[in-house]
SEFI-731482 format. One line per 10 residues: number of its first residue (from 1); their letters; for each residue x, y, z of C-alpha. Coordinates in nm, 4 decimals. Example, Ala and Ser with C-alpha at 12.3 -4.5 7.8 and 13.67 -1.06 7.14 Angstrom:
2
1	AS	1.2300 -0.4500 0.7800; 1.3670 -0.1060 0.7140
END
This chain:
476
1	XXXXXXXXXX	1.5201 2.3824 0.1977; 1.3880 2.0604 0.2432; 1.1350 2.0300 -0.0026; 1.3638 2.1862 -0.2456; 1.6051 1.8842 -0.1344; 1.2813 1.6059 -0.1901; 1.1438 1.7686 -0.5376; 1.5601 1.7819 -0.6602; 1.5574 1.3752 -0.5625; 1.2308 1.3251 -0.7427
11	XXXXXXXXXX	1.4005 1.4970 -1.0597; 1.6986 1.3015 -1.0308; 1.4699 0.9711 -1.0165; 1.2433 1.0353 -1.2480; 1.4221 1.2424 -1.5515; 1.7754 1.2459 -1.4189; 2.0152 1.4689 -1.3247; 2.0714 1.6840 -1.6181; 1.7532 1.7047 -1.6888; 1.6847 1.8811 -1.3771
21	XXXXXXXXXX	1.9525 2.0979 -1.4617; 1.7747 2.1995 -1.7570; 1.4882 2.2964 -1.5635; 1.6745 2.4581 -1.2837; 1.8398 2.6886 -1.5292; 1.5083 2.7337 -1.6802; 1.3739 2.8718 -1.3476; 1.6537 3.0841 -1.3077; 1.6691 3.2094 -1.6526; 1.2578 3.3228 -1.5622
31	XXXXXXXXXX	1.3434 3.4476 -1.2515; 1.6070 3.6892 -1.3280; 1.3469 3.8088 -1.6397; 1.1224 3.9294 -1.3503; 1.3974 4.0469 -1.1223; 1.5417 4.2305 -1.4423; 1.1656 4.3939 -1.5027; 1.1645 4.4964 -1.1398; 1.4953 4.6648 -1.1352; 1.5070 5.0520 -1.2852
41	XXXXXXXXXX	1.5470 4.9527 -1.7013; 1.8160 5.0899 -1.8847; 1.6467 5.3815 -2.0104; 1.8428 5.6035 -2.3083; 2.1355 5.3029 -2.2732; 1.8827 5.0692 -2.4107; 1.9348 5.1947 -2.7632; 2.2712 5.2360 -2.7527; 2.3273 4.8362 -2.6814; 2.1908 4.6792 -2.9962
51	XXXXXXXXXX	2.4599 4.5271 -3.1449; 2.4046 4.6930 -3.4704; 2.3562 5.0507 -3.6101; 2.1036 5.2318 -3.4274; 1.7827 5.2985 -3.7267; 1.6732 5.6250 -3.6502; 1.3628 5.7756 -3.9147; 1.3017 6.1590 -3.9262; 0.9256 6.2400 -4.1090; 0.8948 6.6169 -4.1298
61	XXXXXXXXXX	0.5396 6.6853 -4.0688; 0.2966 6.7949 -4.2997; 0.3506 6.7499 -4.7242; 0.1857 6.8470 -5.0514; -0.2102 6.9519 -5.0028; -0.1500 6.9325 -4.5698; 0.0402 7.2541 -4.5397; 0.0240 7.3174 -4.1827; 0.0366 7.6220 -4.0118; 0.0604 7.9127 -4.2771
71	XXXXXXXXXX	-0.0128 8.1655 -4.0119; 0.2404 8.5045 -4.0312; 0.3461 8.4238 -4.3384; 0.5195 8.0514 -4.2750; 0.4507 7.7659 -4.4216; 0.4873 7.4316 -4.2299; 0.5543 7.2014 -4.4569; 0.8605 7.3928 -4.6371; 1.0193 7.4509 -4.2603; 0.9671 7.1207 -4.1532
81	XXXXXXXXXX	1.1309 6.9593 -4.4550; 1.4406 7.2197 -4.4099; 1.4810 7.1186 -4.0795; 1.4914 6.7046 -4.1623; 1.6981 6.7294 -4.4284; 1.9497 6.9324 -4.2205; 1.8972 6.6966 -3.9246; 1.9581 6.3973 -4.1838; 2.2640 6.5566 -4.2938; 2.4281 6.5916 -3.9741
91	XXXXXXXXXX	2.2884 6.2956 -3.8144; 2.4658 6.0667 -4.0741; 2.7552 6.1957 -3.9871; 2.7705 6.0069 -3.6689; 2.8678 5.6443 -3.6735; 2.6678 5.3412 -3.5561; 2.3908 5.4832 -3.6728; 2.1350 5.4770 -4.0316; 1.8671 5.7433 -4.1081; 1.5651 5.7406 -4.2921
101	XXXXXXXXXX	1.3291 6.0680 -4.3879; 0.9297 5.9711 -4.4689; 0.9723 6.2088 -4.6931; 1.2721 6.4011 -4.9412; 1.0121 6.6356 -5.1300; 0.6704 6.8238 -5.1281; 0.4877 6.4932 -5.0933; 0.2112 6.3822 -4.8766; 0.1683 6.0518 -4.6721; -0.0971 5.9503 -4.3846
111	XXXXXXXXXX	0.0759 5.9221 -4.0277; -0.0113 5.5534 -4.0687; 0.2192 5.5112 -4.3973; 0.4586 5.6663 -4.2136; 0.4914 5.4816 -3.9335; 0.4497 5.1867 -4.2054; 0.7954 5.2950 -4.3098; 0.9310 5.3134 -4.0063; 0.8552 4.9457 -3.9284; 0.9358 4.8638 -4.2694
121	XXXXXXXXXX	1.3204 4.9652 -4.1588; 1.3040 4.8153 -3.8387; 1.3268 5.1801 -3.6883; 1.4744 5.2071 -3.2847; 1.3439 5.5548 -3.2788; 1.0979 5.7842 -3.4940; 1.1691 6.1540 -3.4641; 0.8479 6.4108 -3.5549; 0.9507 6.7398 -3.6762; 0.6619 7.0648 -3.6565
131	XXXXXXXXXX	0.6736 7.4260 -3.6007; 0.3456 7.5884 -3.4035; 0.0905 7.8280 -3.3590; -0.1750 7.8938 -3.1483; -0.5336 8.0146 -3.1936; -0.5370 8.3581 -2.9871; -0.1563 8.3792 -3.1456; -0.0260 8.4537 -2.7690; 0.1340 8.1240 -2.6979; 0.5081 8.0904 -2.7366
141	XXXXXXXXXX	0.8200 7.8721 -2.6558; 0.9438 7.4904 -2.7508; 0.7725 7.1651 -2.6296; 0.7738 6.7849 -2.7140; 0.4538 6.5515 -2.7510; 0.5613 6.1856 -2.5544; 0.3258 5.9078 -2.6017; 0.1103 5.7523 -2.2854; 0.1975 5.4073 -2.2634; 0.5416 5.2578 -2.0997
151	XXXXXXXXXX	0.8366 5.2107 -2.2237; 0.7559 5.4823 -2.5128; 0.6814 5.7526 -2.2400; 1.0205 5.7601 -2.0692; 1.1831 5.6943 -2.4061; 1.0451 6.0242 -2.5231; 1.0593 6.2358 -2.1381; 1.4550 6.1437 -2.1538; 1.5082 6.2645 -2.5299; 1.2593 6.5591 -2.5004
161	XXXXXXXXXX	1.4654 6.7031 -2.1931; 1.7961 6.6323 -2.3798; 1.7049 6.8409 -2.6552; 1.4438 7.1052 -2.4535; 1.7795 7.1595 -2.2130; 1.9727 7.2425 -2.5325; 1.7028 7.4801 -2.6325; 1.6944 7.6760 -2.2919; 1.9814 7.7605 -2.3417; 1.9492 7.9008 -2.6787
171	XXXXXXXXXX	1.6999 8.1400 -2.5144; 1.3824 7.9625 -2.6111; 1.0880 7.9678 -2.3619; 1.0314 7.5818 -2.2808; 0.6725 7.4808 -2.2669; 0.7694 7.1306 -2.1340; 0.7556 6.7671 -2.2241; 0.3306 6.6540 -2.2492; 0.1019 6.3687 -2.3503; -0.1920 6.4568 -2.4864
181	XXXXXXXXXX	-0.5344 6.2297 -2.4517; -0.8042 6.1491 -2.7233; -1.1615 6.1277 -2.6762; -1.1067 5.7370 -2.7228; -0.8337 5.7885 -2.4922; -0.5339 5.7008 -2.6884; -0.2826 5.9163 -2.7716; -0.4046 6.2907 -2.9583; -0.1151 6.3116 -3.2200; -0.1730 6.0530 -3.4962
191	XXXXXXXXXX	0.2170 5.9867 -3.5022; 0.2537 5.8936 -3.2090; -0.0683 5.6545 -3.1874; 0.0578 5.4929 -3.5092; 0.3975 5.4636 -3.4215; 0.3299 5.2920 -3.0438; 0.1207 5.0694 -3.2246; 0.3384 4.9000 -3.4099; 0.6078 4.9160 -3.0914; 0.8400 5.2045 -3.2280
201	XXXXXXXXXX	0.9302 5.4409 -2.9678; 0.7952 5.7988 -3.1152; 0.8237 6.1771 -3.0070; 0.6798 6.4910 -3.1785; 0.9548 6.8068 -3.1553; 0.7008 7.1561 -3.1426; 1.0015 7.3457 -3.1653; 0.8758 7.7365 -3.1753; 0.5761 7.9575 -3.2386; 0.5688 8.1113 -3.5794
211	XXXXXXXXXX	0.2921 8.3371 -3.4876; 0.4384 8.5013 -3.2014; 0.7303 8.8243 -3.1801; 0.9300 8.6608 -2.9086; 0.9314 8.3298 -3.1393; 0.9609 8.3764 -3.4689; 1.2936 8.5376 -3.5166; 1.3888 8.1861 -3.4202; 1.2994 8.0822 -3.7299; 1.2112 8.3255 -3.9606
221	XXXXXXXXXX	1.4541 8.2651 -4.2355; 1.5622 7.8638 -4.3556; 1.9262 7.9196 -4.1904; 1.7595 7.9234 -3.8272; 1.5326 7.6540 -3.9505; 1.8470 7.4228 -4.0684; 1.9686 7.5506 -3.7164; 1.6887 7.3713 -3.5088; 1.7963 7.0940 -3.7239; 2.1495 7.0629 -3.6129
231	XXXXXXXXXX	2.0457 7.0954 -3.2376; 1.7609 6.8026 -3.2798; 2.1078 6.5950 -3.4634; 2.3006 6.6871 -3.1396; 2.0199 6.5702 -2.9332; 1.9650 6.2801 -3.0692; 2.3552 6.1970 -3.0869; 2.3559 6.2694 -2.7080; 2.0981 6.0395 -2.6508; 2.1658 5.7217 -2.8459
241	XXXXXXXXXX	2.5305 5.7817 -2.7317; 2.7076 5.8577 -3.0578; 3.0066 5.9179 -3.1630; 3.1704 6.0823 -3.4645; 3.5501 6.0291 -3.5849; 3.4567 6.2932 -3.8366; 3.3166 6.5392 -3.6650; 3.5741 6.4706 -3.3221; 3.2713 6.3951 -3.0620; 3.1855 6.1157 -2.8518
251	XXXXXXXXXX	2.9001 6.0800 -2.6792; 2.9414 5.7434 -2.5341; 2.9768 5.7778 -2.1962; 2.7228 5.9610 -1.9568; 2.6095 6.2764 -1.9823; 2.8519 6.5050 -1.7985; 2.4914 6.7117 -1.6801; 2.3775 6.5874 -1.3497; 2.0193 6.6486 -1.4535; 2.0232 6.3993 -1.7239
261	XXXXXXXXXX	2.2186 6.1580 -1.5460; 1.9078 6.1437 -1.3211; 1.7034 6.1034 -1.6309; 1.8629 5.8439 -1.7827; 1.8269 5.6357 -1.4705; 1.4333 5.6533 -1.4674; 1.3186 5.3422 -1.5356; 1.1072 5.2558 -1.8386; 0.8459 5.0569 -1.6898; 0.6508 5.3736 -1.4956
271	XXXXXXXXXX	0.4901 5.6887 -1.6584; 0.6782 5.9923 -1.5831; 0.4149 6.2042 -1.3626; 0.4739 6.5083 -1.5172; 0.4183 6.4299 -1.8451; 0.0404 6.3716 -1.7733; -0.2277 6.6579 -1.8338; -0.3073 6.8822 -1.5182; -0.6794 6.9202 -1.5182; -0.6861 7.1508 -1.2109
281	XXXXXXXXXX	-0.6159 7.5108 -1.2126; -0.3506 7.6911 -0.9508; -0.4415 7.6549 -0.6162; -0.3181 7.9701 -0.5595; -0.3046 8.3438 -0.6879; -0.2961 8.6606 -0.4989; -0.1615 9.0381 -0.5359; -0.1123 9.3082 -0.3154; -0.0460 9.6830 -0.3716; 0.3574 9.8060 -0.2829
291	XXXXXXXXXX	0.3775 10.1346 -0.4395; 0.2546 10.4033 -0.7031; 0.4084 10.6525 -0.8702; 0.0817 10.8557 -1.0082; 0.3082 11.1109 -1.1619; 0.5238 10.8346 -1.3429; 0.2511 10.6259 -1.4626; 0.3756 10.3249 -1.2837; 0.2115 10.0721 -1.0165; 0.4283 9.8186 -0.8421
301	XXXXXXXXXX	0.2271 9.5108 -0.7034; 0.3665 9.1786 -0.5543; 0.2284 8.8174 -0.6865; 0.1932 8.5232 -0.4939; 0.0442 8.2174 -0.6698; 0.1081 7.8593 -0.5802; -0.0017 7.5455 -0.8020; 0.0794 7.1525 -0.6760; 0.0258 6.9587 -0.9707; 0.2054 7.1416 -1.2292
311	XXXXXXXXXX	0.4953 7.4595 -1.2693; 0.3264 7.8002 -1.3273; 0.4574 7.8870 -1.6821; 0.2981 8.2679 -1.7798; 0.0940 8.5637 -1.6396; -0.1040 8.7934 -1.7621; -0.2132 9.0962 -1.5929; -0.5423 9.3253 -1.6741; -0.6073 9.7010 -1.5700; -0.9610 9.6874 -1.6195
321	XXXXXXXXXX	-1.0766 9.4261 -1.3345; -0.9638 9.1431 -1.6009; -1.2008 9.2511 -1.8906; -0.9169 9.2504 -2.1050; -0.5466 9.1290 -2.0173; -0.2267 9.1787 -2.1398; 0.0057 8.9466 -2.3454; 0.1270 8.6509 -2.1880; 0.4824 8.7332 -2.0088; 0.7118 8.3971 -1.8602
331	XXXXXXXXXX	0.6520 8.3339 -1.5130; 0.9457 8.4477 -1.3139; 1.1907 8.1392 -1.2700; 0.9555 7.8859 -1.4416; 1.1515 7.5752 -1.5748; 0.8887 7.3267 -1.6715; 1.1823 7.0440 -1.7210; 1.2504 7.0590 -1.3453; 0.9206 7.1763 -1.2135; 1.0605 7.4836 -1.0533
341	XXXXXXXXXX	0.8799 7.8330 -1.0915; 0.9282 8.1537 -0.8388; 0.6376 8.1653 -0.6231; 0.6478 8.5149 -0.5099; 0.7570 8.8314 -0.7679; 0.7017 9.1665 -0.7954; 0.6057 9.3500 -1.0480; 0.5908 9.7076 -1.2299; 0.3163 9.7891 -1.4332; 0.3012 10.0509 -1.6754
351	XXXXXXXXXX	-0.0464 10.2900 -1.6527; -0.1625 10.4767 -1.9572; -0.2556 10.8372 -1.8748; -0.5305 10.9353 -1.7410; -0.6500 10.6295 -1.5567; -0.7552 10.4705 -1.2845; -0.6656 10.0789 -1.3027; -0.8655 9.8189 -1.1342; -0.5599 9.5542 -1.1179; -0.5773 9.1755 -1.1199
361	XXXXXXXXXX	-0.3607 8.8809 -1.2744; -0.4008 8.5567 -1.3923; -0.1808 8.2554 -1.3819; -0.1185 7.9815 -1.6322; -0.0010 7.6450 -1.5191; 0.1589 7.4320 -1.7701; -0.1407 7.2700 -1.9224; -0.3148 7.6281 -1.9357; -0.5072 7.5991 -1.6818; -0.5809 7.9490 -1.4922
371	XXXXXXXXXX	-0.6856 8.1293 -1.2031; -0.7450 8.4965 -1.1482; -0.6218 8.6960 -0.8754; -0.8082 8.8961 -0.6366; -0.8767 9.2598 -0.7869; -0.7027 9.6151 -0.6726; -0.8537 9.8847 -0.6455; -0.8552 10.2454 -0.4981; -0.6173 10.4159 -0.6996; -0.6497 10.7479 -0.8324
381	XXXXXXXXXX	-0.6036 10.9165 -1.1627; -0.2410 10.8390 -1.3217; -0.1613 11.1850 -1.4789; 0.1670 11.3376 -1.5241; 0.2402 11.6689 -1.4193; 0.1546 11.9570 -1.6104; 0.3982 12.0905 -1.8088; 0.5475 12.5045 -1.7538; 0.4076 12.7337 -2.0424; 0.7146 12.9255 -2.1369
391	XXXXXXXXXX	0.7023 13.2968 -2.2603; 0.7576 13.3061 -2.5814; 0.9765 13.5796 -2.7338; 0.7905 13.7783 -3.0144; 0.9079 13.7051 -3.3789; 1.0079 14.0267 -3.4828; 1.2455 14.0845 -3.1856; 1.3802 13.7090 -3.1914; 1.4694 13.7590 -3.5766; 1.6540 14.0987 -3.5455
401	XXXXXXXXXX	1.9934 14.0417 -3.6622; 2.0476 13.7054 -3.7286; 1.9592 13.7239 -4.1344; 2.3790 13.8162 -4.1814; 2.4832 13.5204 -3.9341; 2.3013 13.2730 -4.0891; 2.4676 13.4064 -4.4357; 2.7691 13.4405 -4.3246; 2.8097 13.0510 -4.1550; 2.7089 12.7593 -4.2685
411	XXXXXXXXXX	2.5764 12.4482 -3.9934; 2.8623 12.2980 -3.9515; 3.0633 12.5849 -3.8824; 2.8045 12.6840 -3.5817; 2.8766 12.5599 -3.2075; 2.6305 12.3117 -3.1035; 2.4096 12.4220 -2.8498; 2.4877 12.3436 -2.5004; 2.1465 12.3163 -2.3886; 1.8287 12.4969 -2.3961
421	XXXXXXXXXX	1.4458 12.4442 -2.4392; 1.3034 12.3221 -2.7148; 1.0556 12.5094 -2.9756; 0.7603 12.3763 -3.0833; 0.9456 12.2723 -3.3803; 1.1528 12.0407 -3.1279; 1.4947 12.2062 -3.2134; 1.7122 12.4430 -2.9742; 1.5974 12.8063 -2.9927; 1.9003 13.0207 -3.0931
431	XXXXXXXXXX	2.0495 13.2615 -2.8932; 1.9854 13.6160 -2.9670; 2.3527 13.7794 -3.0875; 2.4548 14.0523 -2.8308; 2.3721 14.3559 -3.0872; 2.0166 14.2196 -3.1001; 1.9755 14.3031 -2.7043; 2.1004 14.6143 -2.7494; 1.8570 14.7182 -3.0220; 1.6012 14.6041 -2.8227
441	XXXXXXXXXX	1.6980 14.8128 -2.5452; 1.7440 15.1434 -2.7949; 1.3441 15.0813 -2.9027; 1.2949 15.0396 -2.5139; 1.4165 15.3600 -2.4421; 1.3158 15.4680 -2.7511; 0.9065 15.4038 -2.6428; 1.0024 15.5551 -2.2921; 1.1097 15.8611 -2.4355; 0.8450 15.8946 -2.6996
451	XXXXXXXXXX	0.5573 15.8366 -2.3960; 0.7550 16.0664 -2.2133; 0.7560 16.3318 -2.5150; 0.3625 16.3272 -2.5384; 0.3069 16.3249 -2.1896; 0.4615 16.6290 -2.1543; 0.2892 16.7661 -2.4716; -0.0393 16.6903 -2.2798; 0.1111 16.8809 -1.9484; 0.1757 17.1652 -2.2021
461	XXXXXXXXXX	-0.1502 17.1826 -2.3542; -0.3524 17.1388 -2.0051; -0.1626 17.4262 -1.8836; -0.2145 17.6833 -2.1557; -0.6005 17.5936 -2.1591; -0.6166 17.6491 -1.8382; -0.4479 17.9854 -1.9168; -0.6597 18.1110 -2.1463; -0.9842 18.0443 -1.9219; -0.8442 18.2598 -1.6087
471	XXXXXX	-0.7675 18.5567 -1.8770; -1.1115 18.4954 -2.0266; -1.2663 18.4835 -1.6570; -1.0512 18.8555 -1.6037; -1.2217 19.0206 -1.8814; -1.5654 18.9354 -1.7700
END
């Protein structure tokens, strides 16, 4: 306090009194800077205090001789530009707000043009738009691409889980918000290295797998692909805080979702831990043996797999000692926004005839890392059980009598059968009409009495033989 006191008496001297007061406010004006740098930042309410309309610039990816991924049948470019333009279309229907596209048409542009054009605007926010595929063709579900550096990282973490949340609950699997690391050590995706240089906050939306069954009817005609569009618009509206007189929503206020209340709150000077690659596999992953139904074809086995850098995200499981493995499934209760995955499931596995599995799994983190479970063996054969061989009725006998019936009605006149077993033809055997059973039972007793006939005929002829030998034997 006192040498504040002596260096304020030496300003008053010296310069004077309001010149101190210059300086003082100077200090002050420095001091809350740092104190303002310090404090959590404003996070997604940054962009919604400019003063101004918010510039927001979509670039559908890809364009003219860079198609993209043409795998299945797609072709990038042509989704990703009807996704943008139905983005644009809704976005600018929002006001505060003015939207750019890199592109309008088939054309092609290097990322650094683009991002040219987005500085060229004076752009608060560049939005990415791509579809996926993977190289095996077994990845699926949505993710977003955030760059490394602060602010930009938290800018894109607090969009990508505003629009991954909306996804969810569309039914998409979400793969989670990532960076992604060069060799240099920048950031992977060109867009996103261009835009940060030129200090435009940037995202990349991967928003399904068109290469994969439990992804592609997401977007497999350009109605779901205008579709993704209008949820990105949403997203983004939600974000910036937007309203719309037109369109009767306002988005001004906080989010109403607790979750992205926290979000919004992170501040902008940090790197959001989650967004950074996991290099280590699960910790974790172990199966045990709980039933087996040999007779069924079915095994039941119970998973426990742990991993403490990252949320498990798929299985896979292999009956062969993990030669092969099965398509990826979703880990049970994995949400990569929150971090959350079940830790402990159970499982029932379907066993093709005829075998005897050796079972083990293997679990995916986030980043793909894996590990491979311990390996179960011991079982026997899976067979079903053999099947009753039933007696077949001869032809001839089945047939009697049912020539005039089948004249006489036609199909839909005849009661459908209440039951029965099948033929080999898979259809209900018909019932044999009540004269039928008795004809059989006339050439029954028919046979009977014909045996019966001859047998006696033998008796006859025995007996006179024997006849004629004791009157030949009486002669002698």
């Amino acid at each position: 306090m006192r040498s504040f006191r002596r260096i304020q008496n030496r300003f008053q001297r010296e310069t004077g009194f309001s010149n101190f007061i210059k300086i003082a406010a100077a200090i002050l004006l420095i001091v809350g800077m740092f104190v303002s740098v310090a404090l959590p930042g404003e996070a997604a309410y940054y962009f919604r205090q400019q003063g101004r309309d918010i510039v927001v610039v979509i670039d559908p990816g890809h364009g003219g001789s860079n198609e993209g991924t043409t795998e299945n049948g797609f072709c990038e470019k042509e989704m990703t530009l009807t996704t943008a333009l139905a983005l644009y279309d809704r976005l600018t229907q929002y006001d505060g707000v003015t939207v750019y596209l890199t592109r309008t048409d088939d054309t092609e542009s290097s990322l650094a043009d683009r991002a040219m054009f987005a500085k060229s605007v004076e752009a608060d926010y560049l939005f990415s738009i791509h579809y996926n595929a993977s190289e095996n063709h077994e990845l699926f579900g949505s993710e977003v691409w955030v760059p490394l550096t602060a602010p930009y990282n938290v800018y894109g973490y607090q969009f990508g889980c505003t629009l991954l949340s909306r996804l969810q609950e569309k039914g998409l699997f979400i793969r989670g918000i990532k960076t992604r690391k060069n060799d240099r050590g920048t950031d992977y995706y060109g867009i996103l290295r261009e835009a940060v240089a030129l200090e435009i906050p940037a995202i990349l939306i991967e928003h399904c797998h068109v290469d994969e069954v439990r992804d592609y009817p997401y977007c497999d005609t350009k109605e779901k692909q205008e579709a993704f569009g209008y949820e990105d618009a949403e997203a983004i509206a939600r974000f910036l805080g937007l309203s719309s007189e037109s369109l009767g929503i306002d988005y001004s206020g906080e989010p109403e979702d607790a979750f992205l209340q926290k979000v919004y709150a992170m501040d902008t000077n940090t790197i959001v831990a989650s967004t950074l690659q996991d290099t280590t596999a699960p910790e974790i992953c172990s199966i045990e043996r709980i039933s087996e139904d040999y007779g069924g074809l079915e095994a039941v086995i119970q998973v426990a797999a742990a991993d403490y850098d990252s949320p498990l995200m798929y299985y896979a499981y292999s009956l062969d000692g993990g030669l092969t493995y099965s398509p990826r499934q979703p880990w049970p209760g994995s949400n990569t926004l929150t971090g959350e995955y079940q830790d402990v499931f159970q499982v029932a596995l379907q066993i093709p005839e005829e075998t005897m599995p050796r079972i083990c799994v293997k679990a995916y983190n986030q980043f793909e890392m894996t590990t491979e479970s311990n390996v179960l063996e011991g079982y026997m054969i899976f067979r079903r059980p053999q099947e009753e061989v039933q007696e077949e009725v001869p032809e001839s006998v089945e047939t009697l009598g049912t020539a005039a019936d089948a004249s006489e009605e036609s199909p839909e006149s005849q009661p459908a059968s209440a039951g029965g077993w099948l033929d080999s033809r898979g259809e209900p055997e018909a019932e044999s009409p009540e004269y039928g059973v008795r004809i059989q039972d006339f050439l029954l007793v028919s046979l009977l009495a014909a045996a019966a006939l001859v047998a006696l005929m033998l008796v006859i002829q025995i007996l006179r033989s024997a006849g004629q030998h004791r009157r030949r034997h009486r002669r002698k």
